[in-house]
C-alpha positions in Angstrom: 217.7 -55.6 122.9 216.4 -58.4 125.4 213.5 -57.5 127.8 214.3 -58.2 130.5 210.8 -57.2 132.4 209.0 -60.4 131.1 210.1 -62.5 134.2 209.0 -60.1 137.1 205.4 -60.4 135.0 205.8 -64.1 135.5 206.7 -63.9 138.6 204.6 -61.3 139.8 201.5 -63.0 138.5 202.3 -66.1 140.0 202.7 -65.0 143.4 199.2 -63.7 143.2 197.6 -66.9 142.3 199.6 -68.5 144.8 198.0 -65.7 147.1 194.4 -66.7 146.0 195.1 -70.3 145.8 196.1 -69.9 149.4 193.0 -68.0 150.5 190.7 -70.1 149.5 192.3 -73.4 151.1 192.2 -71.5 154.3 188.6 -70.7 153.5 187.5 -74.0 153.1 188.7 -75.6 156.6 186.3 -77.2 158.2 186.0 -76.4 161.6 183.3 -76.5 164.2 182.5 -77.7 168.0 180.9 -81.1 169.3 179.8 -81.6 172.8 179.0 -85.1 174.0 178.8 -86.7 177.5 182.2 -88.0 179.1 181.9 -91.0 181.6 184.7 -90.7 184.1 185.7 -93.6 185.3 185.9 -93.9 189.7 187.6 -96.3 190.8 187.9 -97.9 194.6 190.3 -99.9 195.9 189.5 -103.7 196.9 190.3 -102.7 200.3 188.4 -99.7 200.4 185.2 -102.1 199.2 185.7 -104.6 201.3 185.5 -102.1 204.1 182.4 -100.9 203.5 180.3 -104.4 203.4 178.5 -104.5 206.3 175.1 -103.5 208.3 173.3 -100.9 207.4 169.7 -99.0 208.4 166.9 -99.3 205.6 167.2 -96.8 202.9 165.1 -96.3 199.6 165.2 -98.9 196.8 167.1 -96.9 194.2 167.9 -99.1 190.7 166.5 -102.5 191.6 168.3 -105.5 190.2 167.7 -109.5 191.0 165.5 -110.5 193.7 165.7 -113.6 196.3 162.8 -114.9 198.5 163.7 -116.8 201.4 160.8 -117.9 203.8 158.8 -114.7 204.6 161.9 -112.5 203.8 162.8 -110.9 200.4 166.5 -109.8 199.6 166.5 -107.6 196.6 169.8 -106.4 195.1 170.1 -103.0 194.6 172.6 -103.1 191.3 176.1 -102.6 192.2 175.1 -101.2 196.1 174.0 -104.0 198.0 170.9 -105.4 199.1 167.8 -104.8 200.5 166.0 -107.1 203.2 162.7 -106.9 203.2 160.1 -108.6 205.7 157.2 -109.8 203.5 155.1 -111.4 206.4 152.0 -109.0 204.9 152.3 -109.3 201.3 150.0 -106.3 201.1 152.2 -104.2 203.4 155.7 -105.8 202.9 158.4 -103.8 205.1 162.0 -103.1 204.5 164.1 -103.6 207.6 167.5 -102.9 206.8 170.5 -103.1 204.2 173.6 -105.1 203.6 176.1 -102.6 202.2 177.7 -104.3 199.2 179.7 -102.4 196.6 179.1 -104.2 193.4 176.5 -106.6 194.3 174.6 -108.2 191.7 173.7 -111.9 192.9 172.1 -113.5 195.6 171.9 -117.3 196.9 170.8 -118.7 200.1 171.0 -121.8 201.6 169.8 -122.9 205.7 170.0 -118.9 206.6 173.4 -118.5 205.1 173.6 -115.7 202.3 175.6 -115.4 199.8 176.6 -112.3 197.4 179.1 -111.5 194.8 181.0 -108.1 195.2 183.3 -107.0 192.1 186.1 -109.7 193.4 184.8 -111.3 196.4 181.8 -114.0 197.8 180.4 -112.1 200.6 179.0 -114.8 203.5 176.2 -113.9 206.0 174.3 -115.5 208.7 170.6 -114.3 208.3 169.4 -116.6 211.2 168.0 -113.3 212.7 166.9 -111.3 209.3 166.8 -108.4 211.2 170.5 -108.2 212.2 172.5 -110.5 209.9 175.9 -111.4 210.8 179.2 -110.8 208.3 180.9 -114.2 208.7 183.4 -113.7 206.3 184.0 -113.5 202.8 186.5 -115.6 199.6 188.6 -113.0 198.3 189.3 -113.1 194.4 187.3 -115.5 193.2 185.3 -113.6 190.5 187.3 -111.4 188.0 185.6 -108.0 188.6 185.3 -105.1 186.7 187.5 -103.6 184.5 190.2 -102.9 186.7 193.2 -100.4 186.4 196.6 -101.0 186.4 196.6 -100.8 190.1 194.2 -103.3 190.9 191.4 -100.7 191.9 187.8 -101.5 190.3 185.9 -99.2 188.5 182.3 -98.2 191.0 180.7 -95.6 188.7 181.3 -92.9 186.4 181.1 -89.3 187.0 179.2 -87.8 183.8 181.2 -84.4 182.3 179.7 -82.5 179.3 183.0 -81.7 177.1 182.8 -79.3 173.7 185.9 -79.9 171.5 186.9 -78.4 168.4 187.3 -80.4 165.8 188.7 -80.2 161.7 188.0 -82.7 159.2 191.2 -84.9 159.9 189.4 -86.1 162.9 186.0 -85.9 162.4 184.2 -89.4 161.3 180.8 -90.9 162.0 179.4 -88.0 163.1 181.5 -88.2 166.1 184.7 -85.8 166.9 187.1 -88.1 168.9 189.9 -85.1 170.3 193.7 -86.7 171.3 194.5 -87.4 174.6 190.7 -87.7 175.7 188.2 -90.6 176.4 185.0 -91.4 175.4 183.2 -93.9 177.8 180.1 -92.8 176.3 179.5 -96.7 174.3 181.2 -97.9 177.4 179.1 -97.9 180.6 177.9 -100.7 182.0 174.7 -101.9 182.1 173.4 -102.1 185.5 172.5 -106.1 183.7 170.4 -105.5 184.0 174.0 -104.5 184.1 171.4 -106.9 183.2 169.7 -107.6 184.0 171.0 -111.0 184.5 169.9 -113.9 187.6 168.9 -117.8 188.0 166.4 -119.7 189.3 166.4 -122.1 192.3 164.5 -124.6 192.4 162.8 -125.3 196.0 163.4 -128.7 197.7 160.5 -130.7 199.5 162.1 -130.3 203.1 161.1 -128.4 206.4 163.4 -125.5 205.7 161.8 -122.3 204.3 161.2 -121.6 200.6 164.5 -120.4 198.9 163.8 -119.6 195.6 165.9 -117.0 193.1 164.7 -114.9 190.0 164.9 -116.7 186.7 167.8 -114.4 185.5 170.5 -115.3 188.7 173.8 -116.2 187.8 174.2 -118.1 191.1 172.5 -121.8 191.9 172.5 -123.7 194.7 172.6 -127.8 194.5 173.1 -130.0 197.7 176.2 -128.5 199.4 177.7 -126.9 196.0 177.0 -123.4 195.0 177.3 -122.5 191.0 178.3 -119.0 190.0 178.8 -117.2 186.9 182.2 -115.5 186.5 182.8 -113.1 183.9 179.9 -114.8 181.6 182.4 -116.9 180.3 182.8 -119.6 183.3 181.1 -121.7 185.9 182.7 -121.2 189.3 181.9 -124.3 191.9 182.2 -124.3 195.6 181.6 -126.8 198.2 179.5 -125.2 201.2 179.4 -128.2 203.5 180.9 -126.0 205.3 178.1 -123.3 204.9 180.3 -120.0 206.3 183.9 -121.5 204.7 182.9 -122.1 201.3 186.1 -124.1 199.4 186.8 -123.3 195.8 187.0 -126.5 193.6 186.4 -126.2 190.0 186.0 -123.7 187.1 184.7 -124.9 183.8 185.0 -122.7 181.2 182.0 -122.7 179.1 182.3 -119.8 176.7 181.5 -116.3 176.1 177.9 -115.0 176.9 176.5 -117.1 179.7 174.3 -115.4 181.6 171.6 -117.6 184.2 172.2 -120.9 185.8 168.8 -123.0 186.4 169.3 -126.5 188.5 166.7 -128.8 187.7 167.4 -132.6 189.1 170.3 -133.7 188.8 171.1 -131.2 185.4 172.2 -127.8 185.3 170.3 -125.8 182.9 173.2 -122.7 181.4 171.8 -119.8 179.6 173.6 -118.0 176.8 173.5 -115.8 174.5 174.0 -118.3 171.5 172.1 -121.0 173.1 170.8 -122.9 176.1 173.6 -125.3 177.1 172.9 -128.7 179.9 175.4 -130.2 182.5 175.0 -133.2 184.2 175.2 -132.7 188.0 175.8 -136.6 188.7 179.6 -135.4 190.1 178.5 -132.0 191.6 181.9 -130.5 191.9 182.6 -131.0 188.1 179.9 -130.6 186.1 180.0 -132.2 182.5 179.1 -131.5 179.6 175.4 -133.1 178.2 174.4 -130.6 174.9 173.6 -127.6 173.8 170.2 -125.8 172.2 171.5 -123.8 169.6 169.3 -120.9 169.4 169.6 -117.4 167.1 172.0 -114.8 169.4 169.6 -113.2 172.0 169.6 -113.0 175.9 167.6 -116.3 177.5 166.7 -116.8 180.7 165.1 -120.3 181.3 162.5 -121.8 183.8 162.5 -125.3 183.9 159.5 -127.7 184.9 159.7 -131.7 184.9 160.6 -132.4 181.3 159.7 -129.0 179.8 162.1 -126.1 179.6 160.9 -122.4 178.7 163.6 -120.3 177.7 163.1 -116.5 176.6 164.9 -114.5 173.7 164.5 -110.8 173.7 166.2 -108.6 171.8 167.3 -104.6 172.8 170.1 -105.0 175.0 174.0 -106.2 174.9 173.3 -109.7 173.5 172.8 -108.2 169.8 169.8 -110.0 169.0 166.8 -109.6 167.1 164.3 -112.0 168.1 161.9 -111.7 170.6 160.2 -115.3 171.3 159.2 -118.2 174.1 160.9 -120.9 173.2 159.9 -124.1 174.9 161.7 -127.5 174.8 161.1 -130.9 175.5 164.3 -132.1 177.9 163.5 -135.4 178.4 166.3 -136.5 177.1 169.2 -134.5 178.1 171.7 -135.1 175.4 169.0 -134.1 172.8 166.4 -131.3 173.6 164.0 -131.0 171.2 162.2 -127.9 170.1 158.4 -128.0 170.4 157.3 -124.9 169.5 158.2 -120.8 169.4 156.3 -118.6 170.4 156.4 -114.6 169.7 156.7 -112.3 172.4 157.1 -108.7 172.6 160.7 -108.8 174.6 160.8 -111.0 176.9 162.7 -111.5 180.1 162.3 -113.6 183.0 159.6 -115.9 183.8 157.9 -117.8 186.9 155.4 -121.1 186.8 152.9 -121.8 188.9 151.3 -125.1 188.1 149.9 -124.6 184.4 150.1 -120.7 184.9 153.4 -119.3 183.3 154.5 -115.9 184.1 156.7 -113.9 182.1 157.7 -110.3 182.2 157.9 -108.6 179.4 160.2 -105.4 179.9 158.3 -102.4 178.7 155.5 -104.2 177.6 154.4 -104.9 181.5 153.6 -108.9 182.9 152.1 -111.7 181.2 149.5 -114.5 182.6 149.2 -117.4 179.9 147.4 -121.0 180.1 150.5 -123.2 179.8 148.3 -126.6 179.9 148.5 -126.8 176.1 151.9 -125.8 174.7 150.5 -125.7 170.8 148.1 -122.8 172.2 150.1 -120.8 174.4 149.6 -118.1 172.3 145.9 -118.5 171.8 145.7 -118.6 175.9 146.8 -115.3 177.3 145.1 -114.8 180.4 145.8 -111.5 181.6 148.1 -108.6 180.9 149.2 -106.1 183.3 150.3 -103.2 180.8 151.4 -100.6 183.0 154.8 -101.6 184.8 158.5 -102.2 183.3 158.6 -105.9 184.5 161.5 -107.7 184.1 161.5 -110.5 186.9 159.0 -112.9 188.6 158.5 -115.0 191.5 155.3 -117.2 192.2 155.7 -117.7 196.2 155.3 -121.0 196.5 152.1 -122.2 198.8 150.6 -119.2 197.3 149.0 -117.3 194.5 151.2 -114.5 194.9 153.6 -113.2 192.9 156.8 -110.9 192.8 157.5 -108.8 190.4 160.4 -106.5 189.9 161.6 -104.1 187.4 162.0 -100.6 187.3 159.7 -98.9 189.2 160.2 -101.3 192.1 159.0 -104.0 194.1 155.2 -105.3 192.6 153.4 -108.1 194.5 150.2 -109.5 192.6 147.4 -112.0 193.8 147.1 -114.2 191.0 144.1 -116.3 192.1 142.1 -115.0 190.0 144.4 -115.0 186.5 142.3 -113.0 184.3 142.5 -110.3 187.1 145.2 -110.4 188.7 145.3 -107.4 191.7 148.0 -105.6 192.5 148.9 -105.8 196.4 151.7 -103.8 197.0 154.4 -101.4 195.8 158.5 -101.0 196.6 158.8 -98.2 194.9 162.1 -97.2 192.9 163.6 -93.4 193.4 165.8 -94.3 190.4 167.9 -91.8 191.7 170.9 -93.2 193.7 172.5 -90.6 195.9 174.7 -93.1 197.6 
């Protein structure tokens, strides 16, 4: 007789491994929560911006940026807000007079009391022949490329920060990051304030009767005869004749490559910093300039101050350029097509950097403001004269006919007597609220 119960046995005892089997897939899931920080992007229209430049009463120094002095005024930027004038008639008691509204302001030129300033898309033109109540005289619209702008044109102004906790399973958990559908993550993505930057020139002064216009070694804008130089993008050089002074004329863009970051006009050469290297234009045809070399240099951001046939360039590491070094580098430029690399010198990170006859200045982030005895460039090291420890520097200006100098960074506004450059004494303070509530 065939048994016929065998199967079901099978059967039944298979459907209860299947049950187990089962049970313990569902009790190894992995599942869990991750909150991070969301940046919102908030976006303006151009039109909106452009409505807004204009006069405005003093207001606190929030998240200082470049810096320009022009005769006995200082224009700070504040990054991405506009900029601050300052009356600095009493280095020891400098006084803020009023603001230029400017939504995403970063640079500074000026030239026979006309200012210029970038906004995301725009040249912004004003008359400061009265620095108490400059005059709006116009602006070129979309000349610079902006930032990051939505399908609609509209640029990005801020971010609005949003704590978000997702679930999350192993499918779509990696790097120790959970990344849920149909959100974004700006948290790698904000921009830096270049300090965003960070990043200015240096003018040099001319021997004439007009006043003193000198720029911060990290500006991206330059001024040479009636041309103005601008960085676009940090990948080209914009030119502009200003013979007209309040009708600028686009004429030229060179495109130089990725990673250019201060412009530094020295004679009749255009000194480029970039990430990869320090690159030289010759300025003998103004509106186009060409091509002379390039210092090839180990990937690092460099501003560069450049005095006679000497160039200093800095290399610090810590920030979007990627790099590692952290060094003075200076360079014989007598000839142009060929600079030649006297000596390195390690720093602690280095940014930008000021001369005043065989004094050089440098700022060095974190790490405070540096005096050194430049006379001898083999000792540079060996002659550090003074070391003001106790500020975030990342900018300096030696006034000219003085021995005073500007320092910025981020706790504000610093002016220093330097007469004494073993001691230098601290004269003044702009403070920074760091916190921007407009």
């Amino acid at each position: 007789m065939k048994n016929t119960t065998q199967p079901h046995i099978f059967t039944f005892i298979a459907l209860v491994c299947f049950a187990f089997l089962t049970q313990g897939c569902l009790e190894d899931k992995c599942t869990g929560e991750y909150t991070y920080i969301q940046y919102n992007p908030i976006y303006k229209s151009v039109e909106d911006i452009r409505n807004e430049v204009g006069l405005e009463a003093n207001r606190d120094l929030c998240n200082p940026g470049k810096m320009f002095l022009y005769g006995s005024y200082i224009y700070v930027n504040d990054i991405r807000k506009g900029i601050h004038i300052i009356d600095n008639s009493n280095p020891s008691a400098p006084t803020p007079i009023a603001f230029l509204n400017i939504p995403g302001n970063v640079d500074i030129a000026v030239k026979e009391n006309i200012l210029y300033a970038d906004n995301y898309t725009d040249l912004e033109i004003f008359d400061i022949s009265s620095p108490t109540n400059p005059v709006h005289k116009g602006r070129v619209e979309d000349v610079f490329k902006g930032s990051s702008p939505n399908h609609d044109g509209n640029q990005i102004v801020g971010y609005d920060e949003e704590e978000v906790t997702v679930e999350y399973d192993c499918d779509i958990y990696y790097n120790g990051r959970a990344y849920p559908e149909g959100t974004v993550d700006f948290d790698n993505n904000i921009p830096s304030g270049g300090f965003i930057n960070n990043n200015t020139t240096s003018f040099n002064p001319t021997v004439s009767t007009a006043p003193a216009a000198v720029a911060g070694s990290l500006s991206r804008f330059a001024n040479y005869g009636n041309y103005l130089y601008t960085i676009d993008d940090r990948t080209d050089l914009d030119v502009f004749d200003i013979s007209d002074a309040c009708n600028p004329v686009p004429i030229s863009e060179i495109e130089i490559g990725w990673g250019i970051e201060t412009l530094f006009p020295s004679g009749k050469n255009l000194f480029v910093g970039a990430d990869d290297g320090l690159y030289i234009y010759s300025l003998e045809n103004p509106s186009f300039p060409s091509f002379r070399s390039k210092f090839d240099h180990a990937r690092a951001c460099d501003p560069v101050y450049v005095q006679g046939n000497t160039a200093y360039v800095t290399l610090r590491s810590g920030n979007r350029c990627q790099g590692f070094n952290n060094q003075l580098d200076i360079l014989d430029v007598t000839d142009i097509s060929n600079p030649d690399l006297l000596i390195s010198v390690g720093m602690s990170n280095p940014h930008g950097l000021s001369i005043y006859e065989d004094l050089l200045m440098i700022c060095e982030g974190e790490f405070g403001f540096k005096i050194f005895d430049k006379s001898e460039f083999n000792s540079i090291a060996e002659n550090e004269l003074s070391h003001v420890d106790n500020v975030n520097a990342y900018d300096v200006i030696a006034i000219p006919g003085s021995t005073i100098a500007m320092v910025i960074g981020e706790d504000g506004l610093f002016q220093y007597d330097f007469s004494t450059a073993s001691d230098p004494i601290k004269l003044s303070l702009i403070s920074a609220t760091r916190e921007c509530a407009y």
